[in-house]
Backbone bond lengths (Angstrom), bond angles and torsions (degrees), N, CA, C in turn:
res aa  C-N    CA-C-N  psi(-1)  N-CA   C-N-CA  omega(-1)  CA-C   N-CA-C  phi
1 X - - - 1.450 - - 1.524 108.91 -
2 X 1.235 123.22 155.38 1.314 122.56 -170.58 1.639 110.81 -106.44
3 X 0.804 110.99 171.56 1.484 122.59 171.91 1.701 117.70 -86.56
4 X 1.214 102.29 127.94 1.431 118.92 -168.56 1.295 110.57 -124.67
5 X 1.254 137.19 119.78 1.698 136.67 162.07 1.162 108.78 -106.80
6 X 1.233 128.99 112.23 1.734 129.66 150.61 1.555 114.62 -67.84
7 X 1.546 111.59 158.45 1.560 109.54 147.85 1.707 123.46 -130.98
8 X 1.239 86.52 158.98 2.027 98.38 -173.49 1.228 85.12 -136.24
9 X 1.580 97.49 176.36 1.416 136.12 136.06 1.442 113.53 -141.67
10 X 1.555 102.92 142.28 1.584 115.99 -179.87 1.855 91.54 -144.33
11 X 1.324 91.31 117.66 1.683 119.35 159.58 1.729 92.54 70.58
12 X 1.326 120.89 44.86 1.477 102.10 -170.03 1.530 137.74 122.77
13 X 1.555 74.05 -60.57 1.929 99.96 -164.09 1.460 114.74 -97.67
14 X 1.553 129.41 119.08 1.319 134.13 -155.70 1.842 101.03 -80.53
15 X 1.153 104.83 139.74 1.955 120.05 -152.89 1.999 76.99 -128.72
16 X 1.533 109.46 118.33 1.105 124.12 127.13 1.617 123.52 -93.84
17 X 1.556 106.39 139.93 1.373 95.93 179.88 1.497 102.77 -134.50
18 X 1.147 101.40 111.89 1.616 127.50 -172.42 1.559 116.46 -64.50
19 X 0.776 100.15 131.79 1.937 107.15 -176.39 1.973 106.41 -132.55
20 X 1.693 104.00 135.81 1.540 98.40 164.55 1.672 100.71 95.77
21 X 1.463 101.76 -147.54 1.771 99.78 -170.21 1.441 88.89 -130.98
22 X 1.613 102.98 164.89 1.331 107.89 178.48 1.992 96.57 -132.55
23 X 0.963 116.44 124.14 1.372 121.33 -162.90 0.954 109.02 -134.95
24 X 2.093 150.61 -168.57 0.840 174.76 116.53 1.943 113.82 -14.29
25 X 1.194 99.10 -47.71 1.583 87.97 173.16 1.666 115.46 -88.23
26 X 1.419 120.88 -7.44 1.439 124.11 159.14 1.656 130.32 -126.88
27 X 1.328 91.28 27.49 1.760 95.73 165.62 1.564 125.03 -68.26
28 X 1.544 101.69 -27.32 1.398 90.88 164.16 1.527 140.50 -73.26
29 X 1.437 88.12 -37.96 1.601 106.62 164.48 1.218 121.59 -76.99
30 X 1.341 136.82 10.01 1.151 142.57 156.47 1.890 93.74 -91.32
31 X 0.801 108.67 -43.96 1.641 104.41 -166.93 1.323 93.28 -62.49
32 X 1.076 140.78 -31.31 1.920 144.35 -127.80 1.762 76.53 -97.84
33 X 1.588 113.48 -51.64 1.210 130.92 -133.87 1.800 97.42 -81.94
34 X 1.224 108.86 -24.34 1.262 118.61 -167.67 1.392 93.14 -98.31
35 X 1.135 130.76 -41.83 1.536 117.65 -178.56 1.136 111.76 -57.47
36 X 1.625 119.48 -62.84 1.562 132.83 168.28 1.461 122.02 -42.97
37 X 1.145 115.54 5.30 1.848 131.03 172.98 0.943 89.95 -105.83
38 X 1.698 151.56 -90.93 0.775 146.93 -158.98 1.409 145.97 -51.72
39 X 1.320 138.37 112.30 1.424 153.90 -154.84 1.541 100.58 -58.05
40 X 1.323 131.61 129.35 1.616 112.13 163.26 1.544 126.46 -77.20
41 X 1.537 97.41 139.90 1.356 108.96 -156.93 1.584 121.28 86.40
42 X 1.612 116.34 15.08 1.452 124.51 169.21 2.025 100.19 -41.76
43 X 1.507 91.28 145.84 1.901 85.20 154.48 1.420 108.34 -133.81
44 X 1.406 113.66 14.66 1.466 101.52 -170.11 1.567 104.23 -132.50
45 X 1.437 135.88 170.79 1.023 123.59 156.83 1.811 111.14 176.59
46 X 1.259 108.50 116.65 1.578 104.52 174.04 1.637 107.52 -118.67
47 X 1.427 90.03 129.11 1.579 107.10 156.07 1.251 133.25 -65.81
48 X 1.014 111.70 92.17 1.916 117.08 172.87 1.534 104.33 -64.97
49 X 1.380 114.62 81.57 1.945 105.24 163.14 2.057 103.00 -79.17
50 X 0.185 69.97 -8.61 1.556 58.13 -173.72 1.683 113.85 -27.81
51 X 1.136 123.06 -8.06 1.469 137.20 -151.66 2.048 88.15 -140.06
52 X 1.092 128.63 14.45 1.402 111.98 -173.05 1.286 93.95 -103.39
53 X 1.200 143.73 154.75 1.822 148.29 166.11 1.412 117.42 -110.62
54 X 1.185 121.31 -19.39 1.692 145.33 143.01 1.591 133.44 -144.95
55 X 1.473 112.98 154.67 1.537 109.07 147.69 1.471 111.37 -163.44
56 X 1.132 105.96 141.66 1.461 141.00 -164.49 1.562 106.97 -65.73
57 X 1.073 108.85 169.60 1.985 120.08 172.99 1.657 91.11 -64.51
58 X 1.112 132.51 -32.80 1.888 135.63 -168.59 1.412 83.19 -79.65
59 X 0.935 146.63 -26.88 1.757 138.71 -133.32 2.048 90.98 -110.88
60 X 1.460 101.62 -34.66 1.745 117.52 -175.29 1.270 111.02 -102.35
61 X 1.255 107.74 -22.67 1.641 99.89 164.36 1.906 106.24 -79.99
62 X 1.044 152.61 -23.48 1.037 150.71 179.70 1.534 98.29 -62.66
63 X 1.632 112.89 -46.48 1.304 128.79 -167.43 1.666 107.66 -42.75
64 X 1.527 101.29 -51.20 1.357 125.39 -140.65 2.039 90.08 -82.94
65 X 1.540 95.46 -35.57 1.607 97.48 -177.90 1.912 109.59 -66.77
66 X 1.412 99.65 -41.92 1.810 100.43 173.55 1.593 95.86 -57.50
67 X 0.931 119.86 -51.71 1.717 122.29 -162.30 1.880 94.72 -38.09
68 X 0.999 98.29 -69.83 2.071 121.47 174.39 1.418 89.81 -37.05
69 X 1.006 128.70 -87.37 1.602 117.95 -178.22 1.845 137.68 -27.37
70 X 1.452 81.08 -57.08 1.454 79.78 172.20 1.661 128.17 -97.48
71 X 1.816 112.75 14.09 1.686 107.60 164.76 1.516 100.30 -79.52
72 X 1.695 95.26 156.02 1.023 122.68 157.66 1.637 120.65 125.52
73 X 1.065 123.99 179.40 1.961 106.83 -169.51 1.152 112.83 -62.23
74 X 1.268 140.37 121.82 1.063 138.14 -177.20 1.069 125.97 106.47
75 X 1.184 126.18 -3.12 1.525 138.34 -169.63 1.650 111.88 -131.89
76 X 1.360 112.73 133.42 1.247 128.11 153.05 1.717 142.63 -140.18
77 X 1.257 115.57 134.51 1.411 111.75 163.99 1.467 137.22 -107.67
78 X 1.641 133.65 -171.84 0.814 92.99 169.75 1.751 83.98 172.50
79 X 1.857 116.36 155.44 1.618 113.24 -130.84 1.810 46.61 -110.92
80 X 1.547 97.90 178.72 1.739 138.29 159.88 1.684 131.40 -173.42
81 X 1.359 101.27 139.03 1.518 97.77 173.69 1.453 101.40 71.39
82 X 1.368 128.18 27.84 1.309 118.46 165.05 1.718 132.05 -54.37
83 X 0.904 126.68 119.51 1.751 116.49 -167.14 1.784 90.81 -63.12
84 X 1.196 104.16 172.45 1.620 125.78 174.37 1.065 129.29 -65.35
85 X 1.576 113.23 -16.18 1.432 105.75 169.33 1.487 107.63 -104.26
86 X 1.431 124.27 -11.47 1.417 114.85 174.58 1.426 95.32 -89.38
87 X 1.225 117.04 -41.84 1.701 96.41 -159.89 2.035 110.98 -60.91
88 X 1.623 96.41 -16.89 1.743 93.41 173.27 1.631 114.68 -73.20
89 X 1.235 122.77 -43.19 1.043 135.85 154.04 1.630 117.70 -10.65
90 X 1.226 89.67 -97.22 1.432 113.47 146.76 1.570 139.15 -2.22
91 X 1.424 108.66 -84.54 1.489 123.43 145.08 1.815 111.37 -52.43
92 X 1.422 142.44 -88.39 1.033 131.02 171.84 1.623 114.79 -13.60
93 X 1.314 137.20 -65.43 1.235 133.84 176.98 1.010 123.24 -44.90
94 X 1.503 117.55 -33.46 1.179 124.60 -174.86 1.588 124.21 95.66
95 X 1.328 107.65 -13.38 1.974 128.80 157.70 1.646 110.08 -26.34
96 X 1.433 110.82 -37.89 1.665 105.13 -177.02 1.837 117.45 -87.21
97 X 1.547 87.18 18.92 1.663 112.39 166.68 1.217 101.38 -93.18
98 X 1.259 127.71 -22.34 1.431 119.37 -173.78 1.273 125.74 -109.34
99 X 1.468 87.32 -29.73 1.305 87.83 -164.05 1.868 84.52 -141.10
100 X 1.459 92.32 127.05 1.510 114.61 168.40 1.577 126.28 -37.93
101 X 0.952 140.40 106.26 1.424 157.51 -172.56 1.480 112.23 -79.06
102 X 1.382 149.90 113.44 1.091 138.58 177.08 1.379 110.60 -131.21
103 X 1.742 123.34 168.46 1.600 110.23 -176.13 1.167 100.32 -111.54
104 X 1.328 144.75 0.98 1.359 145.81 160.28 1.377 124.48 -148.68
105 X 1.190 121.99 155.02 1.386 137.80 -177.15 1.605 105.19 -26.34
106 X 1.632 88.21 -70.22 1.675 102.15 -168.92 1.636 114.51 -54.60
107 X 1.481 102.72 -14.05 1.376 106.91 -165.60 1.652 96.72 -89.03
108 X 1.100 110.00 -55.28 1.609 103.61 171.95 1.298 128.26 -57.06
109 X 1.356 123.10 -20.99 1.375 128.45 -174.04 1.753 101.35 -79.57
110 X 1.257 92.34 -53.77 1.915 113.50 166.33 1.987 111.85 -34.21
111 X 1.412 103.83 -48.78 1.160 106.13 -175.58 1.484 108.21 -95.41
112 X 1.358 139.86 -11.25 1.388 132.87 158.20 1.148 109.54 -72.28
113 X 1.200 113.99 -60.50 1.735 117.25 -172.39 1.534 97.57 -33.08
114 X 1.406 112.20 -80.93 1.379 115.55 -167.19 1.938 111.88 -32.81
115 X 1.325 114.67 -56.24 1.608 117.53 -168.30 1.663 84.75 -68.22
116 X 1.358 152.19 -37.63 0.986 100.67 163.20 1.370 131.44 -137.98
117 X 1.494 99.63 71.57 1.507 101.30 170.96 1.389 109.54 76.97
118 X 1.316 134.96 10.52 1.380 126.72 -179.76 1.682 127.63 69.71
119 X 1.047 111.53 55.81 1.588 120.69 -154.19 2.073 97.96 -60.33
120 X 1.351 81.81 148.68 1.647 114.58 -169.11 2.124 86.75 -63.19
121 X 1.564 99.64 131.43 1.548 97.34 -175.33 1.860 108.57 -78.35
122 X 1.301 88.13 135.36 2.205 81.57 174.11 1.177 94.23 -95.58
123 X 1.104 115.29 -172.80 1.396 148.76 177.19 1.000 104.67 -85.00
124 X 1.562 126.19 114.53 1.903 134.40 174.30 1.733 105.37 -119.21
125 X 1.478 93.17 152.66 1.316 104.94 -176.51 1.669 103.01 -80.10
126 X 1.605 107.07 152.27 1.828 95.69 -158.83 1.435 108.72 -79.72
127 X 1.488 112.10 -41.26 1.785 104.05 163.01 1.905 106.32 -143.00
128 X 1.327 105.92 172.22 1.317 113.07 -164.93 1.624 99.18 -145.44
129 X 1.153 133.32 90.56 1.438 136.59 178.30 1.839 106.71 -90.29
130 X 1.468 81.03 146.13 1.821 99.56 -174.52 1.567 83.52 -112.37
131 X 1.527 133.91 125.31 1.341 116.18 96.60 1.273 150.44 -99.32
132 X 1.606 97.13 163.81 1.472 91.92 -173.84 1.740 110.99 -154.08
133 X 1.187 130.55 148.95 1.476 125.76 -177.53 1.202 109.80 -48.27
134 X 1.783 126.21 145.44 1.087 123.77 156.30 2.178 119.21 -70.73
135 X 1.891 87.11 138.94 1.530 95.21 -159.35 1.829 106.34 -79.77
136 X 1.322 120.10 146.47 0.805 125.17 164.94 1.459 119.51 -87.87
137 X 1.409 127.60 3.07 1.425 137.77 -157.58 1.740 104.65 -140.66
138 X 1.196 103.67 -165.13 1.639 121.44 177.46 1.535 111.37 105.96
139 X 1.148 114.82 -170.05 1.548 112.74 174.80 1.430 105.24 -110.24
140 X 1.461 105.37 158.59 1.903 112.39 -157.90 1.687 86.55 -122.55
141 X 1.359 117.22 140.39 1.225 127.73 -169.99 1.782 94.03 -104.61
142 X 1.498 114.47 125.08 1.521 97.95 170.96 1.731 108.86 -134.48
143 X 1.684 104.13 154.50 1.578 105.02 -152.31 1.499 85.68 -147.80
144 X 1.195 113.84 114.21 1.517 111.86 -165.48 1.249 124.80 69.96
145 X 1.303 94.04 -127.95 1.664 128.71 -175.63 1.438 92.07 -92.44
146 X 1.148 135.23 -50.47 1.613 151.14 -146.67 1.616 111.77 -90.79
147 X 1.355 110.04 102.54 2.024 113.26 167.73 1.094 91.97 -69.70
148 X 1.737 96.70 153.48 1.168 128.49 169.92 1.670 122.02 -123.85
């Protein structure tokens, strides 16, 4: 399955909503894809995974670079709708130290808005699609019995 980025806004705050896997042979183009969504001078931004089926150490290091982007006054992000094997991932790593964890859209938008004040809406492009080959590679997260 390929990688898919949508864009929204709800109450403000710019909503990618991620579809497919994010792996090693398209981490860049997910990175490309997320920059090219984003307005310059964004301060807000939640990830809707709810729709992701994997992502790789390439897939969380991208994570970790938005994370860098959006600290500081005025700025917030924030993960959502993670399926069960990323959101363990996730938590285990220790990523929901960094970056805010939420169980729904509304809930993350709810908790950015507030840190900052409800930011003034820009103008977003309506969707932004990545393709890219499915990977034969990346790193495999394992937790038990159960890959990730």
């Amino acid at each position: 399955m390929d990688l898919q980025v949508s864009w929204s806004r709800d109450t403000g705050v710019l909503v990618a909503s991620l579809s497919g896997r994010v792996d090693s042979s398209n981490s860049e183009a997910f990175h490309e894809a997320l920059k090219e969504g984003m307005p310059e001078g964004e301060r807000t931004l939640a990830l809707d995974c709810g729709r992701l089926t994997y992502m790789s150490s390439a897939g969380l290091r991208i994570l970790l670079e938005l994370a860098r982007r959006f600290r500081g006054p005025g700025k917030a992000m924030g993960l959502c709708g993670l399926p069960e094997s990323i959101d363990s991932v996730v938590r285990l790593s220790g990523f929901d130290k960094i970056i805010p964890v939420h169980e729904s859209i509304s809930d993350a938008v709810a908790a950015i808005s507030s840190k900052v004040g409800a930011a003034k809406p820009h103008d977003a492009p309506e969707e932004a699609d990545v393709e890219e080959p499915e990977s034969s590679g990346g790193f495999q997260f394992r937790l038990g019995k159960r890959s990730i």
